[in-house]
C-alpha angles and dihedrals in degrees: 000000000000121000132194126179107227125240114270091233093058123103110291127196088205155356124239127225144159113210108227122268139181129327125042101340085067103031139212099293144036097254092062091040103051082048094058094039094052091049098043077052095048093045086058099039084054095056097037081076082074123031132344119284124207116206132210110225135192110233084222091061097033080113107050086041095070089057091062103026124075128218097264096062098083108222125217129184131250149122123275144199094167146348114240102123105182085059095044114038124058131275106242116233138193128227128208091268098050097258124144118246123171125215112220096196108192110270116199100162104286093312094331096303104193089229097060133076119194109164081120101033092057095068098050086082090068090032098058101041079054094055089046094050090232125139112260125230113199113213125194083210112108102213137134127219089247086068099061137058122190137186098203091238101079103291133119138181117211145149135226083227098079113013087041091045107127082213088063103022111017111197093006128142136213088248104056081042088067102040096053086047084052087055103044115032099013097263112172099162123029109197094198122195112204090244144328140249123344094240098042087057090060129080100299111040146092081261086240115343110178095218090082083051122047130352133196117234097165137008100282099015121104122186106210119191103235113203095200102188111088090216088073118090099219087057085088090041103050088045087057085050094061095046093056088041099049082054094046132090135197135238091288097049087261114154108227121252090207111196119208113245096191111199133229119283111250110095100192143035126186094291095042148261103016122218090216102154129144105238099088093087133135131238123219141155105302106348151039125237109216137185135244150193116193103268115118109198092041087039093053094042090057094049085053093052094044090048094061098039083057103036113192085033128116114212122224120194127215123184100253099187103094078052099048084043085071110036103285168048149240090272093048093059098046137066126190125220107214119225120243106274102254092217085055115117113255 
């Protein structure tokens, strides 16, 4: 049986999501979690003017959820450590036939980070393709969705970083990583970058998830996140980016037009450099959620880009800071379900 991972931009019957719940995410006091709370909330209510979204609740915060989510988000049960949905849950598959499969990749905290916990987070894969009534296919690779980037047709976007970690895959090689993402989600050509963001390679990140650093709209198009002041440290990396990229090809032998998705202008936040960029965004029908940062010039200039990398879509923003405060972005905390091909056999 023969399985493909659709392209994010492909008709979808539903967004994933986990509402946060205790520990960092929320914080040690109301007025963080109430911030964390409101945004995971805004982000689904976003996406709710598109599709339906199905949200993964602690039974522990089934309560406080009804106060920020509205009627239409459906809520399901489970135990969390954590709500990064795009890391957690599975990423949803095709076979041949049309019929949905889920790959539970193995989850250990980001490569074991000391700070996280995930006896609980790494069953949400199985629960979810469960939920969702799709086969599950069960992978030895530990790997998230935030550390890989397809095009539906073959390609995938990757780092050594991550799927190469000896924290995650200890011993591994490029070549058993892509054959267990052939396997899995379809992959005939993996287009790997050596890491990811300054920031998300420090305590408290993925340690280089591509999914903060180029995106794929289309087959051959490749949306790079550019840091254009040299005081940041990510302007040498993300020039490195585009030169490995311009000498890349996809699945088909395609060489990349790779876009420039410049990000907002303010280089640090309390903790640091931050890793804020636009291309963690989410696709959905008819439509892309994107974040923002309150910055209206930089903010506007993203949406531009993103509408005509997904022409037909309106884009929606979301203020991403109290996300990216804490690791992430809109497309970290959500995971789309792909619809049945219509053209598939009955």
């Amino acid at each position: 049986m023969t399985w493909r991972m659709p392209a994010e931009t492909a008709p979808q019957d539903c967004v994933w999501m986990a509402f946060p719940v205790r520990g960092y995410t929320l914080g040690d006091h109301a007025d963080s979690a109430h911030e964390a709370r409101h945004t995971w909330a805004a982000v689904a209510h976003a996406v709710a003017e598109f599709e339906p979204v199905r949200m993964v609740v602690d039974p522990a915060e089934r309560a406080v959820a009804k106060h920020y989510l509205s009627a239409e988000i459906e809520v399901l049960e489970a135990p969390l450590n954590d709500s990064w949905m795009r890391d957690i849950g599975p990423s949803f598959v095709h076979d041949e036939k049309g019929q949905l499969g889920a790959v539970d990749w193995t989850f250990n905290g980001w490569g074991g980070q000391d700070w996280a916990t995930w006896n609980h987070d790494s069953r949400i894969g199985r629960f979810v393709a469960d939920a969702a009534g799709a086969t599950v296919l069960s992978s030895a690779l530990v790997n998230e969705g935030g550390g890989i980037h397809i095009d539906g047709a073959g390609t995938v976007l990757a780092t050594e970083s991550v799927q190469l970690d000896p924290g995650r895959n200890p011993g591994t090689t490029r070549a058993s990583v892509e054959a267990e993402l052939r396997r899995t989600i379809g992959a005939e050509h993996v287009v790997w970058l050596p890491r990811g963001l300054t920031r998300d390679q420090e305590q408290f990140g993925t340690r280089g998830h591509i999914d903060m650093v180029a995106a794929l709209p289309s087959p051959g198009t490749i949306l790079l996140h550019a840091q254009n002041d040299p005081g940041h440290p990510d302007y040498p990396l993300t020039r490195e980016f585009r030169v490995l990229l311009a000498d890349a090809h996809d699945a088909a032998g395609r060489s990349f037009t790779v876009i420039d998705l410049p990000g907002p202008a303010v280089l640090r936040d309390d903790e640091g450099f931050v890793d804020y960029n636009y291309v963690n965004h989410l696709v959905v029908n008819g439509g892309v959620i994107a974040c923002s940062f309150g910055e209206e010039q930089a903010d506007s200039l993203a949406r531009d880009v993103l509408a005509a990398a997904y022409p037909g879509r309106r884009v929606v923003s979301v203020d991403a800071r109290p996300l990216f405060a804490r690791g992430g972005g809109i497309h970290c905390i959500t995971q789309q379900q792909p619809s049945r091909p219509a053209e598939a056999p009955a």
